[in-house]
C-alpha positions in Angstrom: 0.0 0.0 0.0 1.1 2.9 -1.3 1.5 6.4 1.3 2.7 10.1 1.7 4.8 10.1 4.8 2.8 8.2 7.8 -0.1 8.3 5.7 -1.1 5.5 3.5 -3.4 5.8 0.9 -6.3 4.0 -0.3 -6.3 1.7 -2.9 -7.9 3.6 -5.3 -5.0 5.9 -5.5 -3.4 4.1 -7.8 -6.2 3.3 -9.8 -6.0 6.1 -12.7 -9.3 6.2 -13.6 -9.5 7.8 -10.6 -7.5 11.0 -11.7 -9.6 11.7 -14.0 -13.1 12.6 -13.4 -16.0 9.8 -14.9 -18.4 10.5 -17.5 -20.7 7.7 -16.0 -22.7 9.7 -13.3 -22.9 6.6 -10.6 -19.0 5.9 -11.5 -18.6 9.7 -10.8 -20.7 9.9 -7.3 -18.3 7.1 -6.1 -15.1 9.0 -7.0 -16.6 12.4 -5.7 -17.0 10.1 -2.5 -13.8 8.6 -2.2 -12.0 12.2 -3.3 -14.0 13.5 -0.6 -13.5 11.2 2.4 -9.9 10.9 1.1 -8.9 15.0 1.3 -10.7 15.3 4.3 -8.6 11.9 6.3 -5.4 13.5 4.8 -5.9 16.7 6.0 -7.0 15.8 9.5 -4.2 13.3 9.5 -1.8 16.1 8.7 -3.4 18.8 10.3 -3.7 20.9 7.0 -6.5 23.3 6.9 -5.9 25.0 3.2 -5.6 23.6 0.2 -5.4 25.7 -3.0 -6.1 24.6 -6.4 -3.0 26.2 -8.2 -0.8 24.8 -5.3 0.9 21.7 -4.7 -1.4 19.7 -2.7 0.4 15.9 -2.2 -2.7 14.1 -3.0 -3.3 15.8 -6.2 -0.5 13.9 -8.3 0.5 10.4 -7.9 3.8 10.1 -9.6 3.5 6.4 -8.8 1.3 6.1 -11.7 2.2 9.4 -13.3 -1.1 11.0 -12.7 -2.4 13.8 -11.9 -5.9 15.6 -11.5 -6.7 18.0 -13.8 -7.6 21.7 -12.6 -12.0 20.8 -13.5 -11.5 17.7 -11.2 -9.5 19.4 -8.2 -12.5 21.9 -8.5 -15.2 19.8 -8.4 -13.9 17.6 -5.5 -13.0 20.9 -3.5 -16.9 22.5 -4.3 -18.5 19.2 -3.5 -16.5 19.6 0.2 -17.8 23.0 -0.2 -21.5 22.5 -0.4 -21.7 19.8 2.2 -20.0 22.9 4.6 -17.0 20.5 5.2 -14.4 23.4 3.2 -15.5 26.9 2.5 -13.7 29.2 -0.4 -11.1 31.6 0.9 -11.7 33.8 -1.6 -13.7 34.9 -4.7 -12.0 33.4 -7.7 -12.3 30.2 -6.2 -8.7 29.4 -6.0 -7.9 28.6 -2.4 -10.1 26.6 0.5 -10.4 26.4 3.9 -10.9 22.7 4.9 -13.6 22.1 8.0 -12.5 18.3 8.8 -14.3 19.1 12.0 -17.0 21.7 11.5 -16.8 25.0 13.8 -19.5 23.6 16.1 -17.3 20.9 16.8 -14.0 22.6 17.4 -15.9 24.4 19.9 -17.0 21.5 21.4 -13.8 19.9 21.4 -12.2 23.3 23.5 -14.9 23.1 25.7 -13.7 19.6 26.6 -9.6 20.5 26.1 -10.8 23.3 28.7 -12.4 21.2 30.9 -10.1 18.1 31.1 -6.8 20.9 32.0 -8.9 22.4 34.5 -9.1 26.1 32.2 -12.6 27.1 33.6 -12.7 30.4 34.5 -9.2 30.8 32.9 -7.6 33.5 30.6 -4.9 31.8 28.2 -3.9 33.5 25.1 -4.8 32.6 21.4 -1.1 31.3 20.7 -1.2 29.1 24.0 -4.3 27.5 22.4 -2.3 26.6 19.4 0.8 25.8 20.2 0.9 25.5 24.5 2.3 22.5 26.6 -1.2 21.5 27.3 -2.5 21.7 23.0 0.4 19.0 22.0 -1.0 16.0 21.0 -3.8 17.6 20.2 -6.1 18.7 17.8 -5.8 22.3 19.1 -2.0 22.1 18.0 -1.1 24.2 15.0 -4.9 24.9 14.3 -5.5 27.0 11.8 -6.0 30.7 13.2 -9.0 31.6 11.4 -10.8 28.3 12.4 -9.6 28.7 16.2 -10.8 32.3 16.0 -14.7 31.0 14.3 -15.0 28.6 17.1 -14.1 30.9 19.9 -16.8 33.5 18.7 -18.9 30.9 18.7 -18.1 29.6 22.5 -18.0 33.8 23.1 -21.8 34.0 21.3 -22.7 31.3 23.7 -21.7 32.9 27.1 -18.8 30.2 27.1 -15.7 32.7 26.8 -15.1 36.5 26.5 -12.8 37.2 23.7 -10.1 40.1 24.6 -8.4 41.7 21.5 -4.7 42.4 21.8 -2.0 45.1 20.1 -0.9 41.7 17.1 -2.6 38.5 17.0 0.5 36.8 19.4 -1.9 38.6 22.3 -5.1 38.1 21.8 -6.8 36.4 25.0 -9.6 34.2 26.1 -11.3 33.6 29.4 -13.3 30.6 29.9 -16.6 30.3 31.4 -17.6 26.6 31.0 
């Protein structure tokens, strides 16, 4: 089995019908699918939370096989993440995404638990502890994207759960906790 680093890859990519997108539409649902599952288990695995389309993203070229998706396929696989809310566009041309593997909801749940199990109730730690402190490694908090740390926050602040303090740069911003 085939794998990028720790990672190891499905079967399919090898397969390289599956680099280039199906004109049967059942053969096609099933290789959205896979696409899908598979960009969202990398980047979770590998803690990557943007993926452009004119970049070089590792599961976008097999050289295994010598294959690689073609610009129309990255798209579609990307919107499809789009539409189901798992990946949102960074920007208006389309060209770069923000990948949800866990959805905001969820990483606020998960802080309200990383908060809770490391006794942070009624705590103030900064944005950059969140991300990168002793308690975060290991974690999925470590080297989270800032926007998506920041979206989940708002939404524990929204819900009486944490008072967001702004700072002079982003390496001050604070939180308290009120779980």
């Amino acid at each position: 089995m085939q794998s990028l680093g720790e990672f190891k890859l499905p079967a399919f990519f090898n397969y390289p019908p599956y680099f280039t997108l199906q004109p049967v539409r059942e053969t096609r649902e099933k290789q959205v699918q896979l696409w899908k599952e598979l960009i969202l288990d990398y980047c979770r695995n590998q803690k990557v939370f943007r993926v452009g389309l004119e970049e070089d993203f590792p599961l976008f070229t097999n050289l295994v096989i010598e294959r690689s998706l073609s610009h129309e396929a990255k798209e579609l696989f990307l919107s499809t993440l789009v539409n189901e809310g798992r990946a949102e566009w960074m920007d208006k041309r389309h060209k770069k995404c923000l990948i949800l593997w866990m959805g905001i909801q969820d990483w606020a749940d998960y802080i309200v638990n990383f908060v809770k199990e490391n006794g942070f109730e009624d705590s103030v730690m900064t944005v950059e502890d969140i991300r990168s402190g002793f308690e975060s490694r290991g974690t999925d908090l470590a080297a989270i994207d800032h926007t998506v740390l920041m979206r989940a926050l708002r939404l524990l602040e929204q819900k009486g759960k944490a008072v967001i303090f702004k700072g002079t740069s982003t390496d001050d911003e604070g939180v308290k906790f009120s779980v």
